[in-house]
C-alpha positions, 0 to 999 in steps of 0.5 A: 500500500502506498506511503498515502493510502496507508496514513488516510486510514484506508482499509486493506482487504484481503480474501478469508480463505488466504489465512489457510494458504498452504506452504505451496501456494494452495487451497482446501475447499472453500468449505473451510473458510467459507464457502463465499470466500468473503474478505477480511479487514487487516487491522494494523497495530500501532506499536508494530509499524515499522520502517525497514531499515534494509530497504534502500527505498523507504519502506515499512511494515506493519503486523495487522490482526485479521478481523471479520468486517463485522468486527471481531477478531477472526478465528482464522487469526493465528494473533487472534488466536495468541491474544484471545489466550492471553485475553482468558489469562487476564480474566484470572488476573493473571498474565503470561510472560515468555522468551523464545530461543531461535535457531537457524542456519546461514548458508551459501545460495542453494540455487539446485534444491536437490543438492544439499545445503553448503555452509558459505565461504568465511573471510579465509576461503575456507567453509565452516566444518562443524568444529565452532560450536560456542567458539567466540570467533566462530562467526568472523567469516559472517561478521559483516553479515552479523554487524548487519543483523545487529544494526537492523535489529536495534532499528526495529526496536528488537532487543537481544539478550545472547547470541551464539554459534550452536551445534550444527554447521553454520547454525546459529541461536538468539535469545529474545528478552523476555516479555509480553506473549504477543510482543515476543511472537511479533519480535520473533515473526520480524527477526525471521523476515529480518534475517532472510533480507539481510542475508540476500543483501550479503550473497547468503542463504537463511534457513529456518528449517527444522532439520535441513542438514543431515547428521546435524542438530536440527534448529528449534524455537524452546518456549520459556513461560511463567505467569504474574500476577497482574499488578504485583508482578509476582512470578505464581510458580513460586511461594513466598518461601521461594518453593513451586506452587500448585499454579506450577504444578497444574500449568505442567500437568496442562502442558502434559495434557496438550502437547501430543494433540497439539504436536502438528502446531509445534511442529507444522512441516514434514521436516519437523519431525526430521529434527524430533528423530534425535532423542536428545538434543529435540526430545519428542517427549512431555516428560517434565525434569528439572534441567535435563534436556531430554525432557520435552519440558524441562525447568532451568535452574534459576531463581525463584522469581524467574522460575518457568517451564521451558517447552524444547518441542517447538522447531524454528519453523513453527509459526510463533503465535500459534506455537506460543498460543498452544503452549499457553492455552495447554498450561491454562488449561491444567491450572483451570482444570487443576491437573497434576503433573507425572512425577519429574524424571532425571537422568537416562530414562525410558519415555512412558507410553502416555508421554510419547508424542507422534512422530510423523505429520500424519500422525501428528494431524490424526491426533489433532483430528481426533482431539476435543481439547483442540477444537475446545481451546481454538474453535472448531473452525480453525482447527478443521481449516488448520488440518485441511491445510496440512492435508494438503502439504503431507499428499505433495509431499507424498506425491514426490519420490526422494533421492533415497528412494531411488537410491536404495530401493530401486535395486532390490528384487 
């Protein structure tokens, strides 16, 4: 929209049925989102207007809520939805705090998708070989890039609490301050766009694939939560002896009884469940422990007034409003419904049948298919439009054969 259309209030439309465009371009039947595909209202928030500083024309972009044009917030909103939680953590007079951990790769273009992602040339001529993992200087090659990143960043207004080298080839973390759910989930959707724009500008390819390289850790998006009380601040994990509460008890029970039906929204993509293969590093589990990372959710040491529940299953390609709803609305769930968690695991230890998780896209969409607590928690509409849309990306998946296939099948009797 141009600079004058968008300052004399004009309203942007836009068709319904796009909030459930698939990944490749498609559509579920109309019955999904209405048959009269009608239009919707973008609504843009004040607070997130931003002027691009990457663009060498002056742009900006502004994150919208989707409303009906009857006014309310639509169903079919993943911000909807991530406010419309926060909305029923408010009418306890409650509040939900979060941060998110965000990996991701920087590689060499990729122009041939069927040959395998390289890690680009550092300032020496050489490619990174996986020995940098927290190195302090294992981003000099990148450093123009990264000077870049920074600068962007502190336009936008996005603060940074720790960037690092993590485990994989050229794969890299930033932890976001934590704060209010929807202000990380909007910091998070812009430092994604953010990254893939200034890596172009550097010849080099962002990539926030669950898994895109092989025997390589694959790139997560871990959820850190707590709750306060509304206009005390006080963290309702912990007592004022500093022990946990049953608040903390009840929000891991919930999240317990939510992540297997709301795997497919944590993991979104057939290549999800790639990164969930490797048992320690992205546990497909809802075990609970304190400070082992083979639990699905695990609780970092810390201090009373910053203990939290950290969930590990979310990858770096879900979708930050949604993966952030589902993980608030399970916790809700367990301190409405007063559930109690399993007992907490430590060490090496053999994931209980009741805390699996499915690990494969189909199965993750039978299980939201089949799960009333879904449908209970973000409406039937969505949760039917949401399954339909995946639908459609698991069969074109399945309608490609792979390289592997090919390779070793191709030669048995």
């Amino acid at each position: 929209m141009t600079a004058e259309g968008f300052l004399e209030g004009r309203r942007l439309q836009m068709a319904r049925g796009v909030l459930l465009q698939c990944i490749m371009g498609g559509y579920p039947p109309a019955r999904f989102y209405g048959s009269d595909d009608g239009d919707l209202a973008l609504v843009p928030d004040p607070a997130q207007i931003h002027r691009l500083p990457w663009s060498s024309q002056p742009r900006a972009l502004a994150i919208c809520d989707a409303h009906e044009l009857t006014g309310e917030s639509s169903p079919l909103s993943t911000r909807g939805q991530l406010k419309a939680v926060i909305a029923r953590y408010a009418a306890l007079g409650l509040a939900p705090v979060v941060a998110t951990e965000l990996e991701f790769f920087v590689f060499a273009p990729n122009p041939d998708p069927t040959q395998p992602f390289q890690p680009p040339l550092g300032l020496d001529g050489r490619r990174e070989d996986g020995h940098s993992a927290f190195s302090v200087s294992s981003n000099n090659g990148l450093r123009p890039f990264f000077n870049e990143v920074y600068e962007c960043m502190a336009a936008l207004g996005l603060p940074r609490d720790t960037f690092m080298h993590e485990m994989g080839v050229s794969q890299f973390e930033i932890n976001l301050l934590h704060g209010d759910p929807l202000l990380l989930a909007d910091q998070t959707l812009l430092f994604k766009h953010l990254l893939k724009e200034v890596a172009l500008k550097h010849g080099l390819t962002v990539v926030c694939m669950a898994k895109p390289l092989a025997h390589t850790p694959g790139s997560s998006m871990h959820i850190h939560q707590s709750i306060v009380e509304i206009g005390t601040g006080r963290n309702v994990f912990s007592d004022k002896a500093g022990a946990p509460t049953a608040t903390f008890r009840h929000f891991i029970g919930g999240q317990q009884a939510g992540l297997a039906d709301f795997t497919a929204l944590f993991a979104p993509n057939v290549n999800s469940y790639q990164r969930l293969c490797h048992p320690y590093a992205s546990p497909n589990n809802a075990c609970w422990s304190h400070d082992n990372r083979a639990a699905g959710l695990r609780i970092p040491a810390s201090s009373p007034v910053a203990r939290r529940v950290e969930n590990r299953l979310p990858g770096a390609d879900a979708n930050p409003y949604l993966a952030i709803a589902a993980s608030l609305a399970s916790g809700l769930y367990g301190i409405e419904n007063k559930l109690e968690p399993s007992e907490p695991i430590q060490g090496e230890f053999v994931v209980p049948d009741n805390l699996s998780l499915p690990c494969t896209l189909h199965a993750a969409l039978e299980r939201l298919k089949r799960s009333q607590l879904a449908k209970e928690l973000f409406g039937k509409e969505f949760i039917e439009g949401y399954i339909a849309s995946k639908t459609m990306e698991l069969t074109s998946f399945f309608d490609e054969i792979t390289p592997w296939e090919r390779r070793v099948l191709a030669a048995q009797a």
